[in-house]
N, CA, C and O atoms as a MOPAC input file, in Angstrom:
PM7 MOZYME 1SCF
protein

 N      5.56400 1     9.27700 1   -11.78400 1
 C      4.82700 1     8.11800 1   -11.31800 1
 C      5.72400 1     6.88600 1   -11.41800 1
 O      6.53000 1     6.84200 1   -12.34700 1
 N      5.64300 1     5.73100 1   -10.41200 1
 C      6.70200 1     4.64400 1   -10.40200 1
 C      5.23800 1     3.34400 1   -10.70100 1
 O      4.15800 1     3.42600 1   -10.11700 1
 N      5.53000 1     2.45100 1   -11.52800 1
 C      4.84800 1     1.54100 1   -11.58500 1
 C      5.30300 1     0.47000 1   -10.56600 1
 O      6.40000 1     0.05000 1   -10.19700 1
 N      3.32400 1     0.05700 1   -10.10100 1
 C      3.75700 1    -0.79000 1    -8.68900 1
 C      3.33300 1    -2.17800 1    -9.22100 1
 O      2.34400 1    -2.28100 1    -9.94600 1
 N      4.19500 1    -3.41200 1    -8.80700 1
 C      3.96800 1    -4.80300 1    -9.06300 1
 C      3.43200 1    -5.02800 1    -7.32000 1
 O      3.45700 1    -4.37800 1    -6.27500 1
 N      2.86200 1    -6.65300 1    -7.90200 1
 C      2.55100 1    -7.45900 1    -6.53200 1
 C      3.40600 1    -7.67000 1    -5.85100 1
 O      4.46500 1    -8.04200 1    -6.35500 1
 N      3.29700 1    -7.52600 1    -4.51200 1
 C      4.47100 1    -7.87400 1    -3.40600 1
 C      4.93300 1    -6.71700 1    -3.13600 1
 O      5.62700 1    -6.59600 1    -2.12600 1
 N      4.68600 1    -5.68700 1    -3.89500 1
 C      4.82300 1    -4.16500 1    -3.13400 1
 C      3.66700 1    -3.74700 1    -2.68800 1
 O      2.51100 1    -3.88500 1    -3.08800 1
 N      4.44800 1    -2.88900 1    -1.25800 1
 C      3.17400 1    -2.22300 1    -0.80700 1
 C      1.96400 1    -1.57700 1    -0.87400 1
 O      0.99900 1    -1.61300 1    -0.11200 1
 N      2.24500 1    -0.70800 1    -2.36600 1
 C      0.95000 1    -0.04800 1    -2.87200 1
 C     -0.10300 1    -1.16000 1    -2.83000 1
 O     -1.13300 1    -0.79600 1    -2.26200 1
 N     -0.11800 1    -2.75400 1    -3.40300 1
 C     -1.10400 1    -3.46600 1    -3.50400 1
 C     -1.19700 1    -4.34300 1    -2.83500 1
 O     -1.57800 1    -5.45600 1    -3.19600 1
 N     -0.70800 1    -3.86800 1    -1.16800 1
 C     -0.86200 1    -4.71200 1    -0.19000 1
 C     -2.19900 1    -4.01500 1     0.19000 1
 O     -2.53300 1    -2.84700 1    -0.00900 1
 N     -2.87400 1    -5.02100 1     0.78200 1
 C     -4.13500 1    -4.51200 1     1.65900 1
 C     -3.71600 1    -4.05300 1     2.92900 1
 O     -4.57600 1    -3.47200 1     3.59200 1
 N     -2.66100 1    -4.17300 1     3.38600 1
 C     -2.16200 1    -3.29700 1     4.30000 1
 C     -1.83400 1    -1.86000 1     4.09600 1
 O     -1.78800 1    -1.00200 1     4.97800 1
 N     -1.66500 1    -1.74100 1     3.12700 1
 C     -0.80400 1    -0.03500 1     3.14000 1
 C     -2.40000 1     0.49000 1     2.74900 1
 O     -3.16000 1     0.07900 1     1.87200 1
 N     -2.60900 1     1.76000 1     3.95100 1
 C     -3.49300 1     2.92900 1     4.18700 1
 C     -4.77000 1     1.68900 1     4.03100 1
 O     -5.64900 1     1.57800 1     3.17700 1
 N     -4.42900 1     0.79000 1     5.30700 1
 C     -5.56500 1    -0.02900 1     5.37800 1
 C     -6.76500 1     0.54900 1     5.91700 1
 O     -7.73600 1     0.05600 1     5.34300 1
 N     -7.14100 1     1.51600 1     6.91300 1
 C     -7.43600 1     2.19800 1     7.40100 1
 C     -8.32800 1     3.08900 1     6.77600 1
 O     -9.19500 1     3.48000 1     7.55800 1
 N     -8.40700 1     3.50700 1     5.73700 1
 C     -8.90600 1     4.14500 1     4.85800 1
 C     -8.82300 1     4.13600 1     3.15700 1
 O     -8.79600 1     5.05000 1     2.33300 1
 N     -8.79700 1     2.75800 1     3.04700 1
 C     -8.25700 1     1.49300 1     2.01900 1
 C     -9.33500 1     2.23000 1     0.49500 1
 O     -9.28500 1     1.89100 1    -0.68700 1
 N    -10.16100 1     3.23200 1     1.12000 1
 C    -11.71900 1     3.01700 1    -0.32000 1
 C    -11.27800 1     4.70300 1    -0.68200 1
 O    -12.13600 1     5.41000 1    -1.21100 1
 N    -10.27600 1     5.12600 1    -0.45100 1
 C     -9.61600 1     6.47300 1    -0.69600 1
 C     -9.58700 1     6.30500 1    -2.38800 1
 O     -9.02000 1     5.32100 1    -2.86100 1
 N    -10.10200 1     7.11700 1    -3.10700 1
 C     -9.97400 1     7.32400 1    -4.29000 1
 C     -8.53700 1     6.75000 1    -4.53600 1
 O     -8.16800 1     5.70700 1    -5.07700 1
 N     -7.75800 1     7.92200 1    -3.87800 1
 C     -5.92200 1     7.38200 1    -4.63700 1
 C     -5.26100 1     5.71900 1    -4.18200 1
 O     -4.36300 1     5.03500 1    -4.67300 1
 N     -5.99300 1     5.55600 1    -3.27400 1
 C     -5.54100 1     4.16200 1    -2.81500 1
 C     -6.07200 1     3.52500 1    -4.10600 1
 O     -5.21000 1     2.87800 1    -4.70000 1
 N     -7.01500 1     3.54400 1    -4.55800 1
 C     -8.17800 1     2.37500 1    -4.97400 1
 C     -7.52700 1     2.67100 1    -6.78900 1
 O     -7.49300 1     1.68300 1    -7.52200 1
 N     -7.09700 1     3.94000 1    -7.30900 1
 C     -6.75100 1     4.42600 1    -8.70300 1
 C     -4.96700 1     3.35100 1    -8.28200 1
 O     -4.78700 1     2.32600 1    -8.94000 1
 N     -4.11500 1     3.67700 1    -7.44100 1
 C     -2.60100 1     2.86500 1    -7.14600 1
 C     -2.98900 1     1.17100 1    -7.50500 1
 O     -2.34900 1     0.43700 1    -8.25800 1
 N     -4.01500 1     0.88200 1    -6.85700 1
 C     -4.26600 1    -0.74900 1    -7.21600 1
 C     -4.95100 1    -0.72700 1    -8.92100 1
 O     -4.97000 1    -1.82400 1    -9.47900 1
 N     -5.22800 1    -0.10800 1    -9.32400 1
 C     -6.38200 1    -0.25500 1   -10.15300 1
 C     -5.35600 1    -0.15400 1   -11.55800 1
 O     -5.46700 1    -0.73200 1   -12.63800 1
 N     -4.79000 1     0.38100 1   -11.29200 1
 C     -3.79400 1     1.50700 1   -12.41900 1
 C     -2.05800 1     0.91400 1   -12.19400 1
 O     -1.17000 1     1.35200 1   -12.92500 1
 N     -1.81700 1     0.05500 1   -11.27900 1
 C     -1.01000 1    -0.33200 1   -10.87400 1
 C      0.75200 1     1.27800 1   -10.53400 1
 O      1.97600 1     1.14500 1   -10.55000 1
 N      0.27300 1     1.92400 1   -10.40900 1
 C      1.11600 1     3.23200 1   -10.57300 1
 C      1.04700 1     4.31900 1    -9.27900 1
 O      0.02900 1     4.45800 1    -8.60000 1
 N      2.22700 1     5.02000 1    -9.06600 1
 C      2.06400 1     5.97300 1    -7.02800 1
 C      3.04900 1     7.04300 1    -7.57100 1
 O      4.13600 1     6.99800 1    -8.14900 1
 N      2.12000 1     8.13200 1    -7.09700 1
 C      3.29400 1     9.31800 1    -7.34500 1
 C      4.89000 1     8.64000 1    -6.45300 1
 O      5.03700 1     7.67600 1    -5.70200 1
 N      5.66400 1     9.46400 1    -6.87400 1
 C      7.13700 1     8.97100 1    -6.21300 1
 C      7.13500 1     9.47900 1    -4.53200 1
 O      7.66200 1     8.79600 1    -3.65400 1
 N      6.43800 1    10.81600 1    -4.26400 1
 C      6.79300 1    10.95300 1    -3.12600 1
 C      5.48500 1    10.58300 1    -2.06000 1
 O      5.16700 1    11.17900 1    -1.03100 1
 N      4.97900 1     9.61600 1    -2.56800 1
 C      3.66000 1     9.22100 1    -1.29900 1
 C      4.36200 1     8.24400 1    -0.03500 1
 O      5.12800 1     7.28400 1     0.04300 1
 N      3.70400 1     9.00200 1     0.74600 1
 C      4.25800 1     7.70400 1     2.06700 1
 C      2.44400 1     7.57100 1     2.46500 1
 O      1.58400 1     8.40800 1     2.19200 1
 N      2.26800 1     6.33200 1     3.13300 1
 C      1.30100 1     6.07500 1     3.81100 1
 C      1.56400 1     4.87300 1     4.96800 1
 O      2.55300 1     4.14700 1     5.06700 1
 N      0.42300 1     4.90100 1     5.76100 1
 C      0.60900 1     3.79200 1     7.01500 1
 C      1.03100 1     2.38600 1     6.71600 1
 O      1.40000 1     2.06500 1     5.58600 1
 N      0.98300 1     1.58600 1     7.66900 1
 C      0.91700 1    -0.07300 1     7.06900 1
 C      0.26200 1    -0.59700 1     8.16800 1
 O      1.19000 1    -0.90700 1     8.91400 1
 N     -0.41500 1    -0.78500 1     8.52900 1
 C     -1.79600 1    -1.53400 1     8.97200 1
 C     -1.06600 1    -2.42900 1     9.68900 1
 O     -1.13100 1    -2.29000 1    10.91100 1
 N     -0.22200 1    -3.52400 1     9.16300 1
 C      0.00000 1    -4.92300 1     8.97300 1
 C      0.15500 1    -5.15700 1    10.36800 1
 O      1.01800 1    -4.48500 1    10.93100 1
 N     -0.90900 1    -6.47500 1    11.46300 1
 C     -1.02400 1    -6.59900 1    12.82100 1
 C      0.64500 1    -6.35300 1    13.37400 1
 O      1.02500 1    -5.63100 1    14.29600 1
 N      1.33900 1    -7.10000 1    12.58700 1
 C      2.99300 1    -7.07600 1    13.34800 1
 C      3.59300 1    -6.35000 1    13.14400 1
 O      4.71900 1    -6.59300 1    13.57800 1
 N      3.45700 1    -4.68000 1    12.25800 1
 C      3.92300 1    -3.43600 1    12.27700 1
 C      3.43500 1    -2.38000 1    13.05600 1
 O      4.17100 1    -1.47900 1    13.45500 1
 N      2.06000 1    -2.44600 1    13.33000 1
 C      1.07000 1    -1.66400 1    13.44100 1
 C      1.49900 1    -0.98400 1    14.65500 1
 O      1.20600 1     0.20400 1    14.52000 1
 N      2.17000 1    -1.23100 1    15.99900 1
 C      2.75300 1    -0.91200 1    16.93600 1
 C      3.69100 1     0.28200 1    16.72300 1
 O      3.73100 1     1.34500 1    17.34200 1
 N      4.60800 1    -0.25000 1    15.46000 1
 C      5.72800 1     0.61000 1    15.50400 1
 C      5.55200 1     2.03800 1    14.20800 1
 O      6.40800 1     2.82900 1    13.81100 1
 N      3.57100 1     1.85200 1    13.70300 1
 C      3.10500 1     3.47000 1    13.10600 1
 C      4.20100 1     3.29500 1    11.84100 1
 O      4.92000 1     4.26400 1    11.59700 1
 N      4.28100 1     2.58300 1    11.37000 1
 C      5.55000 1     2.48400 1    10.15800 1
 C      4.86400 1     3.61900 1     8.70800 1
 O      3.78700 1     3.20200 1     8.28000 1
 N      5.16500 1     4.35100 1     8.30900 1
 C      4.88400 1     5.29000 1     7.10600 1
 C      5.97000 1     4.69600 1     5.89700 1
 O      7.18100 1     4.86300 1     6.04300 1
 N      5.52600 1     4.13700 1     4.94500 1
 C      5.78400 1     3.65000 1     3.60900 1
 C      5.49100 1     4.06800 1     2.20500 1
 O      4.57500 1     4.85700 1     1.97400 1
 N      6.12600 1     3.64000 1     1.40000 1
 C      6.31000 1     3.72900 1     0.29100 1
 C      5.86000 1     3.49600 1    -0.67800 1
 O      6.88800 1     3.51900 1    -1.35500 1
 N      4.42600 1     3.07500 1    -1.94400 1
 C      3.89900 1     2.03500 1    -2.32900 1
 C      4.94900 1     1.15900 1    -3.32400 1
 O      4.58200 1     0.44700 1    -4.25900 1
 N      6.40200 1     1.39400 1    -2.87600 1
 C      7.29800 1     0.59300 1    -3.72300 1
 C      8.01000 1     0.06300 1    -2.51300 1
 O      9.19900 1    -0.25500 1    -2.54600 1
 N      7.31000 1    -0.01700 1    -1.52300 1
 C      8.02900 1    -0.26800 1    -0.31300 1
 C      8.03900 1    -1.94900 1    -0.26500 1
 O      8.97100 1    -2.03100 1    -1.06500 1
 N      7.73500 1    -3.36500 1     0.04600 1
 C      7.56100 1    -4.33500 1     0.63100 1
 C      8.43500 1    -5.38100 1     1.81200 1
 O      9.62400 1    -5.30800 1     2.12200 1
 N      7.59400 1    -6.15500 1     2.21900 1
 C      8.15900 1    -6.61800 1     3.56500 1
 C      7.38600 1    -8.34500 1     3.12600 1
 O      6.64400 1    -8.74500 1     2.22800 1
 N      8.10600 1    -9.01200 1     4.39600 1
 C      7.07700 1   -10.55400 1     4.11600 1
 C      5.90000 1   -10.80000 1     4.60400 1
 O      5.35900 1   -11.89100 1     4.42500 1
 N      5.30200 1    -9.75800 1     5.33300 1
 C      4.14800 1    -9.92800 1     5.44800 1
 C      2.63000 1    -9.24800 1     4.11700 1
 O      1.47800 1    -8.96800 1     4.45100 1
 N      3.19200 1    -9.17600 1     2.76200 1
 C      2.09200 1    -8.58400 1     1.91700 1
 C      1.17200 1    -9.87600 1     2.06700 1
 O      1.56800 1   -11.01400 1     2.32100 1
 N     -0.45900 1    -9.35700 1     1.80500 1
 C     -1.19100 1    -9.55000 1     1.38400 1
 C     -2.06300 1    -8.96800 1     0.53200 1
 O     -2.62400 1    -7.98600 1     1.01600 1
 N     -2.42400 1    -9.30200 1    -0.79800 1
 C     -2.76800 1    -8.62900 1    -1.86700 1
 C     -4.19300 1    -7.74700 1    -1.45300 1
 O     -5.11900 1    -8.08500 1    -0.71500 1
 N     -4.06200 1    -6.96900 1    -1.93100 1
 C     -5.68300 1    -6.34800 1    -1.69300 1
 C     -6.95700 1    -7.09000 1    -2.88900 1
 O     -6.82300 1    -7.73900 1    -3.92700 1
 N     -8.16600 1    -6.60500 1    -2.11700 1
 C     -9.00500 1    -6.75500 1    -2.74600 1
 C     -9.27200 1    -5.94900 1    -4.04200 1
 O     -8.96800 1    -4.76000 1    -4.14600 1
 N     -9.83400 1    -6.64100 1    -4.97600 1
 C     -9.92900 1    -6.05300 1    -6.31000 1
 C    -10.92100 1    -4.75400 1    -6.01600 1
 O    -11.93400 1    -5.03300 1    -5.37500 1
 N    -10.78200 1    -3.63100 1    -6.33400 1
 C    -11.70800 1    -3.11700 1    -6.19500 1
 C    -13.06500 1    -2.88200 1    -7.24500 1
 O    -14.04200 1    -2.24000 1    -6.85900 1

């Protein structure tokens, strides 16, 4: 397991926005922590075109924090 800070993707509300209330999404924010080999989508309007699959240690300048769950 890799511990995830703010400004990485795991606790962007973008990454696996789509299906954001997923148990493992919601335990990664909660628990701040992502197995090493997860990839998931990124939502984010100005990626969303190019289907980008990420990292939750991944980040870019567009994070926005997720909601607390």
């Amino acid at each position: 397991m890799h511990e995830i800070h703010e400004g990485q993707c795991g606790m962007c509300a973008h990454f696996g926005e789509h299906h954001a209330e997923q148990p493992k999404l919601v335990q990664i924010r909660v628990k701040h922590e992502a197995p090493e080999d997860m990839l998931d989508e990124c939502g984010h309007p100005r990626h969303a075109s190019l289907h980008l699959q990420v990292t939750p240690l991944s980040s870019c300048d567009g994070f926005e924090p997720a909601q607390a769950a």
